[in-house]
N, C-alpha and C positions, 0 to 999 in steps of 0.2 A: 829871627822873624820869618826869615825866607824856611825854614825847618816847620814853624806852625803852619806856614800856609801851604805847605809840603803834606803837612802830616792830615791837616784838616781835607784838600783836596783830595787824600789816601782814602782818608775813612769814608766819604761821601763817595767815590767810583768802586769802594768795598760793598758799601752799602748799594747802591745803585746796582752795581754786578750780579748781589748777590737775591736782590728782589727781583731781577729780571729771569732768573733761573726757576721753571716753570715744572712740575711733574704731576701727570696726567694721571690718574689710576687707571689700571683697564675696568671697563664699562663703562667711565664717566666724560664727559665731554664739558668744554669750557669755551665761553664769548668774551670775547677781548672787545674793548672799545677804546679805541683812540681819541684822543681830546672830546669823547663823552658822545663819540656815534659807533654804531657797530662799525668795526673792521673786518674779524677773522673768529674761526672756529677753532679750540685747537682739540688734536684727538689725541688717547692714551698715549703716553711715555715722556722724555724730555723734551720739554717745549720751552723759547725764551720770548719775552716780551723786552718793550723798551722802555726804560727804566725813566720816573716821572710823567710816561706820553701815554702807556700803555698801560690798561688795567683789567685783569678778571669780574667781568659785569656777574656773570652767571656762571654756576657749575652744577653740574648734575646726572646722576643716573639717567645713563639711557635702557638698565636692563628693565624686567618687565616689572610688574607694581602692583601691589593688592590696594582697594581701596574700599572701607568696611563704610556703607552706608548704614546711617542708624534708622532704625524704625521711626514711619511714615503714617502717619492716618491717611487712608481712603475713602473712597466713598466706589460702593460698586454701580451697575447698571440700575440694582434692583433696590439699590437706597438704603445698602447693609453697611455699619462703617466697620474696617479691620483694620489690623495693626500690618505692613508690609515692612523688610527690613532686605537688604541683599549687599551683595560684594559682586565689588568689578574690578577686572584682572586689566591693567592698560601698560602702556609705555609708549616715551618720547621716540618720536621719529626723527624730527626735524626740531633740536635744541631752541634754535632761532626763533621760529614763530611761537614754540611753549612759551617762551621767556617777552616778547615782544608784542604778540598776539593778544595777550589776558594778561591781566592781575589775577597772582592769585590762583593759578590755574588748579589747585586740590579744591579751594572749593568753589571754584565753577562746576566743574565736572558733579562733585556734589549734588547743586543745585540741579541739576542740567538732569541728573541720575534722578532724584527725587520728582522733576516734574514729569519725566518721561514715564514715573512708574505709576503715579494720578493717571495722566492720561488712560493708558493701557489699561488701569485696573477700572475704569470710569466706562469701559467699553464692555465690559463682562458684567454675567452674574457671578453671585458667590461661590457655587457650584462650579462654574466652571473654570474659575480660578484655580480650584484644586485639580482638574482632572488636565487644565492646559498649561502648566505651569512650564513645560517644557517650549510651548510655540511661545509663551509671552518670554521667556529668554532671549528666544531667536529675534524677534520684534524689539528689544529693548536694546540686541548688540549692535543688532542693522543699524536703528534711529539713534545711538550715541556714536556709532561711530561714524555714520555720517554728519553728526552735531559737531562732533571735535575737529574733525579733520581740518580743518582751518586752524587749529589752534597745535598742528604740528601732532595730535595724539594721536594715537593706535588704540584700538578698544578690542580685548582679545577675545575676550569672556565674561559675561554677565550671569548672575546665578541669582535665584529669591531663593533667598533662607526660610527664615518664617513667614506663613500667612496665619493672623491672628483674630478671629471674628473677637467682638464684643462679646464678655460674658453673659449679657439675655442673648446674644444668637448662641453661643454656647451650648446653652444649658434648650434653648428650641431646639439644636443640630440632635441632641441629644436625643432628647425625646421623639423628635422622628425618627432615628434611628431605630431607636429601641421597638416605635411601634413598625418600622417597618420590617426589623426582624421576627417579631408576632406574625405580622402578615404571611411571612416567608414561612415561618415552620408551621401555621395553620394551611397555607397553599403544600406544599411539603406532607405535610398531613392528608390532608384530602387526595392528594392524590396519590399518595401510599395505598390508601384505603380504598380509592379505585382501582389500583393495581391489581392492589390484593380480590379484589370482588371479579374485576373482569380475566385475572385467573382463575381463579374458584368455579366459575362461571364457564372458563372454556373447559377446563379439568369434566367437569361435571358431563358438558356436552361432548367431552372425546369418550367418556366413561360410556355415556348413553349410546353412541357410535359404535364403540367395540361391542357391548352386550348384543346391541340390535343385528351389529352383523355375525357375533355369536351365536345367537339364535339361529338366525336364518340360515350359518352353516351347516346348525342342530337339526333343523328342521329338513332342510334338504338332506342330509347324510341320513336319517330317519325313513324320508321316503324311499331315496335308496334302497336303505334295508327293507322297506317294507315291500317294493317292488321286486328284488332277489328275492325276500320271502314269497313271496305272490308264485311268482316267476316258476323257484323250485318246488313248493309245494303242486303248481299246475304239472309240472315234468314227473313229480311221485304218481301225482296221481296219475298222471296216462299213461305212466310207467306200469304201476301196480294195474289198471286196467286192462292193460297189454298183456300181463304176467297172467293174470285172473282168467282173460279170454284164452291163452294160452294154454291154463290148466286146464279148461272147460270144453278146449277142443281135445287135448290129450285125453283128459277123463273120458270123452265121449267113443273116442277112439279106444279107451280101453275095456269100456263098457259093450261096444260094438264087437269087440273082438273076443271079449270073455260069452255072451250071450251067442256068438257063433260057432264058438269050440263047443257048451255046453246051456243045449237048451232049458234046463232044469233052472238055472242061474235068472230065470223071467220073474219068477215067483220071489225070488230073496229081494231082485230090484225094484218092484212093485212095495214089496214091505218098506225096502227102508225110503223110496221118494215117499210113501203117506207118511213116514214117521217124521221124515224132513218138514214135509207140508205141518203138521200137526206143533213140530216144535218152531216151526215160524211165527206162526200164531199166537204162541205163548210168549215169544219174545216181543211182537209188537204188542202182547196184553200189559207188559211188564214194562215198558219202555217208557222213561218220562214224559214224552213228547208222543206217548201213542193216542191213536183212535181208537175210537169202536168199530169192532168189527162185526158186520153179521154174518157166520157163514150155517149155511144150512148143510146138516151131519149129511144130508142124503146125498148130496152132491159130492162129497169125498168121493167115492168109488168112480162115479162120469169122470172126477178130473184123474183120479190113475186111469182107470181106463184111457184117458186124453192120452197122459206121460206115456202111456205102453203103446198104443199104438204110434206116439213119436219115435221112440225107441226102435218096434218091430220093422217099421218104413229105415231108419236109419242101418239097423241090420240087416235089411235085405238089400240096400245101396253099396252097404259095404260087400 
């Protein structure tokens, strides 16, 4: 008898021993409650409790957590309804208050995610739900994890996945779209087309520039020349007039001086100034540009007589 109650007391402080032997995993933490109020925390590795008095209330990951929210009907600013749907990244800080805080605490946060994401979307139009999708993140991490923290949670990261209008805003996004790409490559258009015009247009007016001042380079280099021409045609001529009077003083010089060696030589010079005079005449009868001339034959002989006694006064000077 004393062996049963031996062997019975055995197996009951075996058994007792062996439930009070506790092991912790790492990342996960565990709340012990004593006659059914918290006591203690325990953390990763071997931990022991008291066997009958002491029990593991709670156990749980404290690493971090994804939590898939399912898609949400909204309603925006502008009284467009869409489909919203997101994931939030969280983890336990404080085992105690998750566990003591809320029932339930998956889907608290849930709810808590769902109604925080109405709000936010109730504040926007549809438009700019798409273009702010980054601030309403920041807005959705701030206000849950200020919602949770009482409930011992950490709120890491909040993300929207999809934003999903109704198929008639759909199919309206659509067609705006599409007309405001028309708009774009008709604007794109036109002003292609004025590109193209008000280059054409300067081209034209740089063309008209260069010719105009081509010209007038033309035309100055022109006067130029015409002025050297002017210029040296005036220098022949007083040149050749220089030369002429030159000859005309030589010749008279040589006339002076043949007519003094040999006074016989009056009579040859009388012949050829009337032949001179006589052939002047026929050339201005003959010239396109001539007049009429009237010369009276009789007067021939007065004007040699004139010539000769110019001559005989110049041969006797000499």
């Amino acid at each position: 008898m004393d062996f049963i109650y031996a062997l019975v007391i055995l197996v009951l402080g075996g058994t007792g021993l062996a439930g009070s032997v506790r092991v912790i995993n790492q990342g996960n933490e565990a709340l012990i409650e004593r006659l059914g109020s918290y006591n203690r925390k325990l953390e990763p590795g071997l931990r022991f409790t008291v066997p009958f008095v002491e029990r593991i209330a709670f156990q749980a990951t404290i690493r971090e957590r994804v939590l898939d929210v399912p898609p949400q009907q909204c309603i925006t600013r502008d009284n467009v309804s869409i489909s919203v749907d997101a994931v939030v990244y969280w983890r336990i800080v404080d085992l105690e208050k998750s566990y003591y805080k809320v029932e339930n605490l998956q889907a608290a946060m849930v709810n808590l995610v769902l109604t925080q994401i109405r709000a936010e979307m109730g504040k926007l139009e549809l438009d700019q739900t798409f273009t702010a999708r980054s601030e309403i993140n920041e807005v959705l991490l701030r206000e849950l994890d200020i919602s949770t923290d009482p409930w011992g949670v950490k709120v890491t990261r909040v993300e929207l996945r999809d934003i999903v209008p109704s198929k008639a805003v759909q199919e309206s996004m659509e067609l705006q779209m599409s007309a405001e790409r028309r708009k774009r490559a008709s604007i794109l258009t036109s002003e292609g087309d004025r590109d193209s015009a008000v280059n054409s247009a300067r081209g034209k007016a740089d063309a008209q520039v260069l010719e105009a001042e081509a010209m007038q380079k033309a035309v100055i280099l022109q006067a130029k020349a015409e002025q050297e021409a002017i210029v040296l045609r005036a220098q022949a001529a007083r040149h050749a007039q220089v030369l002429k009077a030159q000859a005309t003083a030589e010749a008279l010089q040589v006339i002076a001086k043949t007519l003094k060696e040999d006074p016989n030589a009056r009579e040859a010079l009388q012949f050829l100034m009337a032949q001179q005079y006589i052939d002047m005449g026929t050339t201005i009868g003959t010239s396109s540009s001539s007049k009429v001339m009237f010369m009276d034959p009789r007067s021939i002989p007065a004007t040699v007589e004139g010539i000769r006694s110019i001559i005989s006064d110049e041969a006797e000077q000499s």
